[in-house]
ChimeraX commands (.cxc) that place a marker at each C-alpha (Angstrom):
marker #1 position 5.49,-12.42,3.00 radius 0.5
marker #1 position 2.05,-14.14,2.84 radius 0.5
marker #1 position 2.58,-15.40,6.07 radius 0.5
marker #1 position 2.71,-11.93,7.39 radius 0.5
marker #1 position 0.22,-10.46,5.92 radius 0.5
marker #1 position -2.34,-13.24,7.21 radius 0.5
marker #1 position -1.10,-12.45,10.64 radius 0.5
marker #1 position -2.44,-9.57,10.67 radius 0.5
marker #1 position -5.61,-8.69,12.14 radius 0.5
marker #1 position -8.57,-7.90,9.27 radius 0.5
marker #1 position -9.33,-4.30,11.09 radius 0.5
marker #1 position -5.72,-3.25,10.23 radius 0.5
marker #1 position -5.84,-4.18,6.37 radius 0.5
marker #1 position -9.11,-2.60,6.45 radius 0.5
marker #1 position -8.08,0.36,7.92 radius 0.5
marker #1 position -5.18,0.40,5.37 radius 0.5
marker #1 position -8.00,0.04,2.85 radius 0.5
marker #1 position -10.11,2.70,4.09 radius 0.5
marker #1 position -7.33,5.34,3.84 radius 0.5
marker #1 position -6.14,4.21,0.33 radius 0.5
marker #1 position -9.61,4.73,-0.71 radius 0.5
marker #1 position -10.04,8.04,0.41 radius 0.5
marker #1 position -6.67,8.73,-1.14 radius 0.5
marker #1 position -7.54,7.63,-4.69 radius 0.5
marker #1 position -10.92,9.23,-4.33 radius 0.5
marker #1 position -9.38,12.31,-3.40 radius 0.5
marker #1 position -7.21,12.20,-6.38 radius 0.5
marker #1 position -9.67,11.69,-8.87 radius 0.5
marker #1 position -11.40,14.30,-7.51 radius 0.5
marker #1 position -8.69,16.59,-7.91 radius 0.5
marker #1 position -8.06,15.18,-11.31 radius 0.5
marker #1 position -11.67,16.17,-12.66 radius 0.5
marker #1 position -11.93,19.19,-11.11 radius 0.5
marker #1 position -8.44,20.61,-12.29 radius 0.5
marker #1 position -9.39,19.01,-16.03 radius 0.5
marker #1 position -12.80,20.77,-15.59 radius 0.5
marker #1 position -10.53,24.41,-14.52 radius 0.5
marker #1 position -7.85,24.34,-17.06 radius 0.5
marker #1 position -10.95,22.95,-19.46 radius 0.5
marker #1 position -12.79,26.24,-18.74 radius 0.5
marker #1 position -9.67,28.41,-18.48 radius 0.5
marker #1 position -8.44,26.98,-22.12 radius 0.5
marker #1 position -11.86,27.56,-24.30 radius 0.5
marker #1 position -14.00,29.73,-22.34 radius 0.5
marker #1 position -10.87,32.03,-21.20 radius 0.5
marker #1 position -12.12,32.81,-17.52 radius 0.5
marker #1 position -10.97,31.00,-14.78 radius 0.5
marker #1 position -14.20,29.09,-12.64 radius 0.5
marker #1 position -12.65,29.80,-9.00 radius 0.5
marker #1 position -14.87,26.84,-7.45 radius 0.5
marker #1 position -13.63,24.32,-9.05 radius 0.5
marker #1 position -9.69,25.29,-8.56 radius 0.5
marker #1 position -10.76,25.80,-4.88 radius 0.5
marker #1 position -12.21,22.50,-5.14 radius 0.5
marker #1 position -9.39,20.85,-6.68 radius 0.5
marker #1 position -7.01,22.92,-4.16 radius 0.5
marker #1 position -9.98,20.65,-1.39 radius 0.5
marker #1 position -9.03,17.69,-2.78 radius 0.5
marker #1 position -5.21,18.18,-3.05 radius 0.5
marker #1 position -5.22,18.67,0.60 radius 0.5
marker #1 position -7.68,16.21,1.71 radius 0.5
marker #1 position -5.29,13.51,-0.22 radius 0.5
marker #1 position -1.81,15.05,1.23 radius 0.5
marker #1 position -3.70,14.18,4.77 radius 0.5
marker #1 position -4.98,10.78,3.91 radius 0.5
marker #1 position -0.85,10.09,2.57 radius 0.5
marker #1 position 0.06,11.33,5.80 radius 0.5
marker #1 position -2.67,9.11,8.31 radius 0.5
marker #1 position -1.72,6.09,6.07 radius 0.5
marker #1 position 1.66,6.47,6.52 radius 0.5
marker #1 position 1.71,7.62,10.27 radius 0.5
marker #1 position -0.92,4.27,10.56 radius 0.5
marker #1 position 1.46,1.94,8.83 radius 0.5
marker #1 position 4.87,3.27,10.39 radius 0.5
marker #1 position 2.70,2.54,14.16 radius 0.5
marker #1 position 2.25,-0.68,12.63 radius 0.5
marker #1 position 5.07,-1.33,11.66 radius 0.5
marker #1 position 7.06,-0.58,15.10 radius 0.5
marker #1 position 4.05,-2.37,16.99 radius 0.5
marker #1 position 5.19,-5.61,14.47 radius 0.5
marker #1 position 8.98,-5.24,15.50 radius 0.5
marker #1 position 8.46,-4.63,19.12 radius 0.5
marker #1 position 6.34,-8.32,19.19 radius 0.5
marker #1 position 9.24,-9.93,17.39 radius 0.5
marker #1 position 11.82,-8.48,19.60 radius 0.5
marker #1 position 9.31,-10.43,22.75 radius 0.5
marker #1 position 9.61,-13.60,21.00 radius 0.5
marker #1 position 13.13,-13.36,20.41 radius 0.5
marker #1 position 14.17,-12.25,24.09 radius 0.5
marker #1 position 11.89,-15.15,25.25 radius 0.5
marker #1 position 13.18,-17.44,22.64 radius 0.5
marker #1 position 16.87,-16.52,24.19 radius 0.5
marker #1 position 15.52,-16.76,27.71 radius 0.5
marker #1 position 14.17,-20.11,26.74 radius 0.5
marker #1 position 17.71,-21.35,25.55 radius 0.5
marker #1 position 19.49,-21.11,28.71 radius 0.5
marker #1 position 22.53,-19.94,29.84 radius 0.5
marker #1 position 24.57,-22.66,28.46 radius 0.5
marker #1 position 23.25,-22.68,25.10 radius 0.5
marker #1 position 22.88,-19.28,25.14 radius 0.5
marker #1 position 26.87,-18.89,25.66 radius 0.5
marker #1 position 27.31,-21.48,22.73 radius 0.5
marker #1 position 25.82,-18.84,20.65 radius 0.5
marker #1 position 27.93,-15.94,18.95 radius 0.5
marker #1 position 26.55,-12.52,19.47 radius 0.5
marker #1 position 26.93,-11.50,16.30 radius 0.5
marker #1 position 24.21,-14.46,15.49 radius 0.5
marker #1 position 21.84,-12.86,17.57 radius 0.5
marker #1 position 22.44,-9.47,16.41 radius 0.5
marker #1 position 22.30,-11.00,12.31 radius 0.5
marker #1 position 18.77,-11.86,14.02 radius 0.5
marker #1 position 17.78,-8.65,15.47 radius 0.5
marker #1 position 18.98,-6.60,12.38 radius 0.5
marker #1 position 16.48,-9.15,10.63 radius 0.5
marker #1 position 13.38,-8.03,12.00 radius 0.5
marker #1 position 14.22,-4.49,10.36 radius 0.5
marker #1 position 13.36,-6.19,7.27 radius 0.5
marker #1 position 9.65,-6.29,8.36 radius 0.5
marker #1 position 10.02,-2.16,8.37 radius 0.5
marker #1 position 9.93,-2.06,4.49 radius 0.5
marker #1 position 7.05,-4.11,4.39 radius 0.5
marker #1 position 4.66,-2.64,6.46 radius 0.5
marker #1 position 5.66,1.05,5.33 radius 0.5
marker #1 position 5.89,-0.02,1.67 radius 0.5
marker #1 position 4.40,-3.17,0.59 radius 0.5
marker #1 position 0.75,-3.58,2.89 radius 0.5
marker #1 position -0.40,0.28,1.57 radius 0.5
marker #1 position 0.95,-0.06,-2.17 radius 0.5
marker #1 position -0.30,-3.91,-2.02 radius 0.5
marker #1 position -3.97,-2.65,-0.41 radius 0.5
marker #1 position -4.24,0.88,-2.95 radius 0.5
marker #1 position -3.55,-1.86,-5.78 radius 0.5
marker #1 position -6.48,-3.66,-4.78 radius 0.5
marker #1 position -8.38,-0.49,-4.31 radius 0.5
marker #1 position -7.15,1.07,-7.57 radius 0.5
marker #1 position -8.27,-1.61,-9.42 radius 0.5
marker #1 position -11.76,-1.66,-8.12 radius 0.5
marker #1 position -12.05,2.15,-8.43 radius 0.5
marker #1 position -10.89,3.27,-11.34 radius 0.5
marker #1 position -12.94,1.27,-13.95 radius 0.5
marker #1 position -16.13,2.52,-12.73 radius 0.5
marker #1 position -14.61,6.14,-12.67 radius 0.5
marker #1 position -13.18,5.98,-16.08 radius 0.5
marker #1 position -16.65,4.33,-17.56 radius 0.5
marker #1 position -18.19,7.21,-16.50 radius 0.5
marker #1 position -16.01,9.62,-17.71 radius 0.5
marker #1 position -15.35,7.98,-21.29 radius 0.5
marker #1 position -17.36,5.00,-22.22 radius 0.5
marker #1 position -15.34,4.05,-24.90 radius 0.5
marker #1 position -12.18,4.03,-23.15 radius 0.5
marker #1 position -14.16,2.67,-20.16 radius 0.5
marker #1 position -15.03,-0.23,-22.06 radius 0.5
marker #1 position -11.66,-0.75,-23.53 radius 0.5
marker #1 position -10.53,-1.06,-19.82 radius 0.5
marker #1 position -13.35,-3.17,-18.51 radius 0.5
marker #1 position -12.45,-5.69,-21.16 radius 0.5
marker #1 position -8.37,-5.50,-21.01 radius 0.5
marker #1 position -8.61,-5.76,-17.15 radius 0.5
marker #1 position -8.77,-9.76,-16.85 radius 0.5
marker #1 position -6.04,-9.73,-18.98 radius 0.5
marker #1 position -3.80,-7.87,-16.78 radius 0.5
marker #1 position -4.70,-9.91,-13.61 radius 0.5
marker #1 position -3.92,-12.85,-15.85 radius 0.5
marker #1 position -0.35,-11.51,-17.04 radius 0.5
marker #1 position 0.09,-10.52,-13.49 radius 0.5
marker #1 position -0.63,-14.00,-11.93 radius 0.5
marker #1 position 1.61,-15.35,-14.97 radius 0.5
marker #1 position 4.46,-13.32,-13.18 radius 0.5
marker #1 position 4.09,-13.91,-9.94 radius 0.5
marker #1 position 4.02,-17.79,-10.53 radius 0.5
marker #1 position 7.26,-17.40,-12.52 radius 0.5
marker #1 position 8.64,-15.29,-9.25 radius 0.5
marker #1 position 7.75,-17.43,-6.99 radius 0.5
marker #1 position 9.67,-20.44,-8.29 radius 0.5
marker #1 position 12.80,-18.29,-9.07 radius 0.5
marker #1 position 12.83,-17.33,-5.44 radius 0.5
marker #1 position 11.79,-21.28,-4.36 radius 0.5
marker #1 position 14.78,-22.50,-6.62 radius 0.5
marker #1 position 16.98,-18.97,-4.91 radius 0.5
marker #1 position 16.44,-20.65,-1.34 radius 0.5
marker link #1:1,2 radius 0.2
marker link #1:2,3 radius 0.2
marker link #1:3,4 radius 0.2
marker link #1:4,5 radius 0.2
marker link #1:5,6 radius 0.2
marker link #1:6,7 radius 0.2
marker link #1:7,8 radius 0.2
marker link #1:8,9 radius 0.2
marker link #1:9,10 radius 0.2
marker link #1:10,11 radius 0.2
marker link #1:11,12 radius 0.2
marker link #1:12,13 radius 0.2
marker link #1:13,14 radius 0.2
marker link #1:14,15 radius 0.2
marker link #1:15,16 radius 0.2
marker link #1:16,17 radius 0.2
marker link #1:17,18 radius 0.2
marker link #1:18,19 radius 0.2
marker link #1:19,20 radius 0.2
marker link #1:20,21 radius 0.2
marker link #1:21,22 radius 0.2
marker link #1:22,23 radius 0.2
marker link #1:23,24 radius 0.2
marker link #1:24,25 radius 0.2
marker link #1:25,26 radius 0.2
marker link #1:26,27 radius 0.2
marker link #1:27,28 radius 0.2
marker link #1:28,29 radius 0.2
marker link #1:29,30 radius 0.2
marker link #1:30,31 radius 0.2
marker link #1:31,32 radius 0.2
marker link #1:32,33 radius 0.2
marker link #1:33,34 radius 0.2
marker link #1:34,35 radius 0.2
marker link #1:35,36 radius 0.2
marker link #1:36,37 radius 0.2
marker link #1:37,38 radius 0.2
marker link #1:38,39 radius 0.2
marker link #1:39,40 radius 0.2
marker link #1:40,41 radius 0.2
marker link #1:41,42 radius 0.2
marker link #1:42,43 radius 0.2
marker link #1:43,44 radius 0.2
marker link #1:44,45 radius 0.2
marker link #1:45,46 radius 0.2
marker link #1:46,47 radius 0.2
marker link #1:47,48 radius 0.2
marker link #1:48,49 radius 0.2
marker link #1:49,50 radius 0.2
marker link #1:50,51 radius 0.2
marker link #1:51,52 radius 0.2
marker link #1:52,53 radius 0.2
marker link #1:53,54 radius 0.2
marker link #1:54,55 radius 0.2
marker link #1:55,56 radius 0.2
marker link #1:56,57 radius 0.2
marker link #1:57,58 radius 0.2
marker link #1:58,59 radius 0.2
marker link #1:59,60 radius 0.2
marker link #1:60,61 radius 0.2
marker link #1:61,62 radius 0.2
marker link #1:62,63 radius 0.2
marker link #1:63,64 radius 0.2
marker link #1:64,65 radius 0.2
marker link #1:65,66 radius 0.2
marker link #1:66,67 radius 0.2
marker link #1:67,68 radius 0.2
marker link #1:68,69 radius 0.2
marker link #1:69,70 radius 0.2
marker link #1:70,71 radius 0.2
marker link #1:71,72 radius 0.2
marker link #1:72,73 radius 0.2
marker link #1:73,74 radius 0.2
marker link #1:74,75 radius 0.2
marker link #1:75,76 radius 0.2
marker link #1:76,77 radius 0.2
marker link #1:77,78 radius 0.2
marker link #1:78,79 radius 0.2
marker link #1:79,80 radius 0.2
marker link #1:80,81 radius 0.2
marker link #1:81,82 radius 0.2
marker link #1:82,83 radius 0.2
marker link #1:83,84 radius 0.2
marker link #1:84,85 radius 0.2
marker link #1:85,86 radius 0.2
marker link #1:86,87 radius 0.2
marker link #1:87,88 radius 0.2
marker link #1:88,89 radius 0.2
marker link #1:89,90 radius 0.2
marker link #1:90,91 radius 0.2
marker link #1:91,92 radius 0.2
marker link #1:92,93 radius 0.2
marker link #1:93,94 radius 0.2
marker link #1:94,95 radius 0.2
marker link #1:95,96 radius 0.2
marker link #1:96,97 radius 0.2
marker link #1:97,98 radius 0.2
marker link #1:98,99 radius 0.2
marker link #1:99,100 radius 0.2
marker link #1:100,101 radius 0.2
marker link #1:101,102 radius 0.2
marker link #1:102,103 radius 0.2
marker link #1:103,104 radius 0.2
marker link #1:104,105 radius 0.2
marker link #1:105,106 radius 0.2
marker link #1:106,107 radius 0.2
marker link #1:107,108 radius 0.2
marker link #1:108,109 radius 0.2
marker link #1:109,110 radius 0.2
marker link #1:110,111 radius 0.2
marker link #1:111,112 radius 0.2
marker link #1:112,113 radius 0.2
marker link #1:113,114 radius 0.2
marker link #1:114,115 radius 0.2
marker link #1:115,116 radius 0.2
marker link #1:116,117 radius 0.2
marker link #1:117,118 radius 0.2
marker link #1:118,119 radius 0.2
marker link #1:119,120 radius 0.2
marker link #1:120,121 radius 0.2
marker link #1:121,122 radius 0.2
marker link #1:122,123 radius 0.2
marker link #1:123,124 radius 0.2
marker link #1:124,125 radius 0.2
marker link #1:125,126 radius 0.2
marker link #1:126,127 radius 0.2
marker link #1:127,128 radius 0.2
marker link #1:128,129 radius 0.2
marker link #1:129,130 radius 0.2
marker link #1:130,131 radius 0.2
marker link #1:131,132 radius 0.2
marker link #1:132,133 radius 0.2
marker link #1:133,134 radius 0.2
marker link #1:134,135 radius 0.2
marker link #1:135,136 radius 0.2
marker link #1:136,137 radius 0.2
marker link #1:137,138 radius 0.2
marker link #1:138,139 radius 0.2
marker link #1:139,140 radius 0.2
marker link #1:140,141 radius 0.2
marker link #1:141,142 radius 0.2
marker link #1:142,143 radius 0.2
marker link #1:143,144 radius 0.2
marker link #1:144,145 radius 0.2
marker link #1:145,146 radius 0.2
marker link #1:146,147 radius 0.2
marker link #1:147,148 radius 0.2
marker link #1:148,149 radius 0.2
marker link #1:149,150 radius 0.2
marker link #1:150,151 radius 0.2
marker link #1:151,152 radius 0.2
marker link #1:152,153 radius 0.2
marker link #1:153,154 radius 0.2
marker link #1:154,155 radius 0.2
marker link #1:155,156 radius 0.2
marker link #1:156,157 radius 0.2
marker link #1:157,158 radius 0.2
marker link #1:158,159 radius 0.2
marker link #1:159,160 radius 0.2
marker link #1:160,161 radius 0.2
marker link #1:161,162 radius 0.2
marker link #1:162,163 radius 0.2
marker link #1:163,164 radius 0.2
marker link #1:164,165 radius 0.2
marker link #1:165,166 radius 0.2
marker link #1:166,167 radius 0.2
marker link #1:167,168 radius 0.2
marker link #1:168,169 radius 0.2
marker link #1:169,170 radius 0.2
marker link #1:170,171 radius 0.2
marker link #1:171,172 radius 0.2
marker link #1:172,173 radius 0.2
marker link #1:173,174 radius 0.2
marker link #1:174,175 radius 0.2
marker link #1:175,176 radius 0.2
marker link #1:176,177 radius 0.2
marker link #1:177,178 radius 0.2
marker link #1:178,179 radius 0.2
marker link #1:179,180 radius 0.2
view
């Protein structure tokens, strides 16, 4: 998977990155501004129209980031499987005709039905892998702003959780050596 991901060019991860930013921005912009409505609507009993407009803003402007991300990473995605399917038709072409009819067709369709694997990763794994990364950066900041003590609580808790989460991934990584 590693391999994969470092074959890809740095403008598409930071593309990736780009729109999983403006997601998460948009949502915590829609988070504060519906707190600040339903704040407003709850002790002051009137309902402050700008900022469920601007919450309704935000909403939208993160339904159309979801959408460019995914619409990026399915184009992606089909751009990755078309490549493989050249190096496997020259890889075939290389063979022969004699090795080639030493080979069972169902082989080379087990190969082909492979590269659909790579589908799941660039639609599900690069974005959720990249809005980790963005997430992680993001939210601290926002949520020190918003509550300092909780802020702090999170700014201090946060090595821990990349240590637990390296912890796991070492531990998965040598079940899946010792699987294959």
């Amino acid at each position: 998977m590693r391999g994969v991901l470092r074959a890809l060019p740095r403008a598409t991860t930071a593309i990736v990155a780009v729109l999983e930013l403006g997601q998460l921005i948009a949502a915590c912009g829609f988070a504060i501004t519906l707190a600040r409505a339903l704040t407003a609507l709850v002790l002051e009993r009137t309902l402050h129209q700008p900022d469920v407009l601007a919450a309704a803003g935000f909403a939208a402007a993160r339904g159309v980031f979801i959408w460019l991300g995914r619409a990026w990473c399915d184009r992606l995605a089909a751009e990755q499987l078309r490549t493989a399917r050249e190096r496997l038709t020259e890889r075939v072409l290389d063979l022969g005709a004699i090795a080639l009819s030493r080979t069972k067709a169902s082989d080379l369709a087990a190969l082909d039905a492979e590269l659909f694997r790579l589908l799941p990763l660039y639609n599900g794994y690069l974005p959720a892998a990249v809005r980790t990364g963005v997430a992680s950066l993001l939210i601290p900041p926002v949520v020190l702003w918003l509550d300092p003590t909780t802020g702090l609580l999170v700014v201090l808790t946060l090595p821990l959780t990349v240590l637990f989460l390296a912890l796991v991934g070492s531990a998965t990584a040598d079940a899946v050596a010792r699987q294959w």
